[in-house]
N, C-alpha and C positions, 0 to 999 in steps of 0.2 A: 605587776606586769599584766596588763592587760590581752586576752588571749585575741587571733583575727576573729573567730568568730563574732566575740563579744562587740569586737569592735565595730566590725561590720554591722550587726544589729542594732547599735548605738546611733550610726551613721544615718540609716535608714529610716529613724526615729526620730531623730532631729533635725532629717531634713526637711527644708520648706516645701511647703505646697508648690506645685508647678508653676503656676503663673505667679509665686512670688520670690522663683529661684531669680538673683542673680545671672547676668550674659556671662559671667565667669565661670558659671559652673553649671553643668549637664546631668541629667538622671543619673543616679546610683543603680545600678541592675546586680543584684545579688544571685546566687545559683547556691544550691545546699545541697548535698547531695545525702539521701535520707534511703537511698535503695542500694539492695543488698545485690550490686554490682558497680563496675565500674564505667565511670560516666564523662561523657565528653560532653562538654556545653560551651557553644559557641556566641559571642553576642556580637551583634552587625549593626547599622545603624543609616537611616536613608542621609543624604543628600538633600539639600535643594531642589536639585532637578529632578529627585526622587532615585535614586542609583543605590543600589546596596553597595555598603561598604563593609569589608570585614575589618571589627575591630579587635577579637582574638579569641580565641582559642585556646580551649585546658582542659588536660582529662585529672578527672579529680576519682578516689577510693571513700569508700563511705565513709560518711559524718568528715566528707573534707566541703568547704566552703570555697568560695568565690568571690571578689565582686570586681563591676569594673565599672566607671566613670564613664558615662559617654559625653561624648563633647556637647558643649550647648549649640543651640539654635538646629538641630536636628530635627527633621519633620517625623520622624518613626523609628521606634527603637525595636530588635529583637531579638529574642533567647531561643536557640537551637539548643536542643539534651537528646544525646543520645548514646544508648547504651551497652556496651559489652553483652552479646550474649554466650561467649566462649571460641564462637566462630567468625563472628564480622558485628559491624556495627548497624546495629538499628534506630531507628528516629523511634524516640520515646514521647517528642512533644516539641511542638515548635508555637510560642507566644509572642505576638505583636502589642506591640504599646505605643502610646502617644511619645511624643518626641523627647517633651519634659517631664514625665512620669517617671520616679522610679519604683521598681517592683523586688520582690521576693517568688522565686521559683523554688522547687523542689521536688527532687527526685525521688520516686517512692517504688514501692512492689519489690522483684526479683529480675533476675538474669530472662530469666523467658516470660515474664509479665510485667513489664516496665511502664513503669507513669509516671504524670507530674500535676503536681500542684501550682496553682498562685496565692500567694498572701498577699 
């Protein structure tokens, strides 16, 4: 059985370069959650006409994983994280990408010093 994480990073791995994805299928944007709170990561995705659209929304507990598919022919893709710090939610890091790019994010630090990585 293969676990999601694994799979997820498989996914990532294999997938094709942008400009030689397939119109059937859209960036991979994965999220990992690697800091020692809990974490909400939202991914969105433009339009055409340029309109953010939310595509969804997940609070994940450490070393829980992510990912979500965004639709093809998208002009901009993004990963909102952000993080529990016992009292409310804070924006830990907000990343933009090309439409067909998929990426690796990751949540790093603590409850009261929250960050993030790109892979």
């Amino acid at each position: 059985m293969i676990r999601p994480a694994a799979l997820a990073a498989l996914l990532l791995l294999t997938a094709a370069p942008a400009g030689a994805q397939s119109s059937g299928t859209g960036a991979l944007l994965c999220f990992n959650n690697r800091g020692a709170y809990v974490a909400r990561v939202t991914f969105d995705y433009a339009d055409a006409a340029g309109a953010w659209i939310n595509s969804s929304r997940v609070s994940t507990a450490y070393l829980e994983n992510v990912c979500q598919r965004m639709p093809s022919r998208v002009t901009r893709t993004r990963v909102t994280v952000e993080g529990h710090t016992g009292f409310e939610w804070r924006r830990a890091c907000q990343h933009e990408f090309r439409g067909g790019d998929s990426a690796q994010v990751w949540s790093t630090g603590t409850s009261l010093n929250q960050a993030c990585a790109i892979y």
